[in-house]
C-alpha positions, 0 to 999 in steps of 0.5 A: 787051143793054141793060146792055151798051149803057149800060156803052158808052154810058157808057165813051164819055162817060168817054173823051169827059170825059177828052179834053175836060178835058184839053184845057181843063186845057192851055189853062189851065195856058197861059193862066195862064202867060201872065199871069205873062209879062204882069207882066214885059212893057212896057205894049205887050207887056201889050196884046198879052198881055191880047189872047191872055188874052181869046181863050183865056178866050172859048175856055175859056167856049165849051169848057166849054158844049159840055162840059156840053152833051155831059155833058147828052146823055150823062147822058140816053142813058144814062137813056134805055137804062136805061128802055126796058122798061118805061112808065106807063099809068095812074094811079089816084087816089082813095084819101085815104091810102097805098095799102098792098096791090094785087092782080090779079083771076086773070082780070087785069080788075080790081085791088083795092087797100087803103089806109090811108084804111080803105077797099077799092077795085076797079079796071077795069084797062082804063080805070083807072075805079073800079068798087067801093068796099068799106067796112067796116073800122075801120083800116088795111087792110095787105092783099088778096087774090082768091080763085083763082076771082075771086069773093071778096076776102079782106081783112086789117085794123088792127082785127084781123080778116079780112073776105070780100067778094063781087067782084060784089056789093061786099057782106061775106060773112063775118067771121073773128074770131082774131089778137088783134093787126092783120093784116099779110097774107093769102092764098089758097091756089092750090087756093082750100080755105084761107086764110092770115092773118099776125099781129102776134100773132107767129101764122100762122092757116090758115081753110077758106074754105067755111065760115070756121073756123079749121083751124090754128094756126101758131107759131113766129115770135118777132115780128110776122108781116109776110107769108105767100104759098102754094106753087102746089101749096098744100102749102107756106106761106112765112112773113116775120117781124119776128124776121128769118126766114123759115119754111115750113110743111106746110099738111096737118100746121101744122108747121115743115118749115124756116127760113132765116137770113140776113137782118138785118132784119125780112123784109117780103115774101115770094114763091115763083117759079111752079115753086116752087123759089125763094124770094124775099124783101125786108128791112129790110136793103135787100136781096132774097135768092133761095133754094132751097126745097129745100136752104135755101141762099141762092142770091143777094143782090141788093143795090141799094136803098137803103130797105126793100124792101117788096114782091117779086113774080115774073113769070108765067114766073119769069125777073123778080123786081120788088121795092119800095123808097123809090119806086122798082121794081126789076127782077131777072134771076131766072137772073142777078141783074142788075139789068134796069130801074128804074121811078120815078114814085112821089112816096113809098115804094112799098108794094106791087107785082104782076105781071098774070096774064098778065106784061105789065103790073104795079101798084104802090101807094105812100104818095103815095096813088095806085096805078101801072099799068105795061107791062112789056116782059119778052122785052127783059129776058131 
């Protein structure tokens, strides 16, 4: 519906264009003739003539400012429909640095982010107001992730290791040594039993969580691993890599179940729906690509942005994908792939976006430092 009232809204003010400039065009065109009579005529005549110039002149700068007021009014409807879904809540400032990785606790209280500036911070959703901040790595810190009961925070570094934080304490629980390249992302099965971390040592390792072994190797990708995410069963691992691909992966065996080619790009960013038959992912390519887990066949592109996209993410329900890129969100019709909304407001490129677990507000982090809180309207989406 609300596509469907900005295509009127915008035919209107095309109709409305094209009957205004040619009025004014038409008034022109007289007026240039009248000059020309003017030359030909006796000073009296020319008098007259200039008389009839001056009006028409009056009335053209008149009709052209009531043109690009009306152009004005117009180009504002038009944004003003194109943003009804969703509104900025609160802004979060404290990070020193990009802000790289943003995730929602299970409970939806509490969001914890990961910035650039080496830090780890945990946010009161509720007022915006810092709660924690959790210091420890040596580098960047590109990732991180609750565990499915909201007690630990895992999270994956620059500096090449994993580290486990206790949420109510603040306090490093543990330290998992492996990848011998920086941590590009890590996440938590649904089941809470295993961890994945993705490497830029091109390797996918699997941890048991109790007690902070490794379980498994995966390897396959020929490039940097960017991005792993866990099935909702916690059978199936999807992996994104810097090689263009996409992999999943039995997480009872370590092996390659499939891989899905299309992408022209590095895949920054991948996602299963919540009834795990999509896979979405975000490329280097500026595209978002929708496909079937079971048969590997692609069942969307959804173009539009014009960078990197950096981030997708589905809606509790799956009807919405949101993806990141320059420093805008994207919101997608999951069943049609429309483009439903956009959100602007960022200063810079948006790292990193998330659904609360409820669907009804979601973050964003980006390179302007800060982190976005927002309210997300999905039924007006649908």
């Amino acid at each position: 519906m609300q596509f469907e009232d900005t295509r009127m809204a915008f035919k209107s003010m095309l109709s409305q264009t094209k009957t205004i400039l040619q009025t004014i065009w038409d008034n022109l065109s007289e007026s240039i003739n009248q000059i020309y009579d003017c030359i030909e005529k006796d000073n009296d005549q020319k008098n007259s003539k200039i008389l009839e110039i001056d009006q028409t002149q009056m009335w053209l700068d008149q009709e052209i400012k009531d043109f690009i007021q009306k152009m004005n009014e117009g180009i504002i409807k038009i944004k003003s429909l194109y943003k009804t879904q969703t509104k900025e809540w609160k802004i979060l400032d404290g990070h020193s640095n990009s802000v790289l990785s943003v995730c929602f606790s299970p409970d939806g209280n509490t969001l914890a982010s990961g910035s650039k500036d080496e830090s780890i911070r945990l946010w009161d959703v509720k007022t915006g107001q810092q709660k924690a901040q959790l210091d420890g790595h040596d580098s960047l810190v590109l990732s991180v992730c609750f565990s499915p009961d909201g007690t630990t925070i895992a999270s994956g570094s620059y500096d090449k290791t994993i580290r486990l934080w206790d949420v109510s304490t603040g306090q490093q629980k543990a330290q998992l040594n492996g990848h011998n390249n920086c941590i590009n992302s890590v996440c938590f099965s649904p089941d809470g039993t295993i961890l994945a971390s993705g490497s830029s040592d091109k390797s996918i390792l699997l941890w048991d969580v109790k007690t902070g072994q490794q379980k498994a190797q995966l390897d396959g990708h020929e490039n940097l691993v960017l991005s792993v995410r866990f099935s909702s069963d916690s059978t199936i691992l999807a992996s994104g890599s810097y090689d263009n691909s996409i992999r999943l992966w039995d997480v009872s065996t370590g092996q390659q179940k499939a891989q899905f080619d299309g992408h022209s790009n590095p895949v920054w960013s991948v996602c299963f729906s919540p009834d795990d038959n999509i896979l979405a992912s975000g490329c280097g390519d500026n595209s978002v690509c929708l496909w079937d887990v079971k048969t590997g066949e692609q069942k969307a592109k959804l173009d539009g942005h014009s960078g990197t996209v950096n981030s997708v993410c589905f809606s509790p329900d799956g009807t919405i994908l949101i993806s990141a890129s320059d420093s805008s969100i994207y919101f997608w019709n999951v069943k049609t792939g429309q483009l439903k909304a956009k959100l602007d407001g960022h200063e810079n490129d948006v790292q990193s976006v998330c659904f609360s677990p409820d669907g009804n507000s979601l973050a964003s982090s980006s390179d302007d430092n800060s982190i976005r809180l927002w309210r997300a309207e999905l039924e007006k989406m649908n």
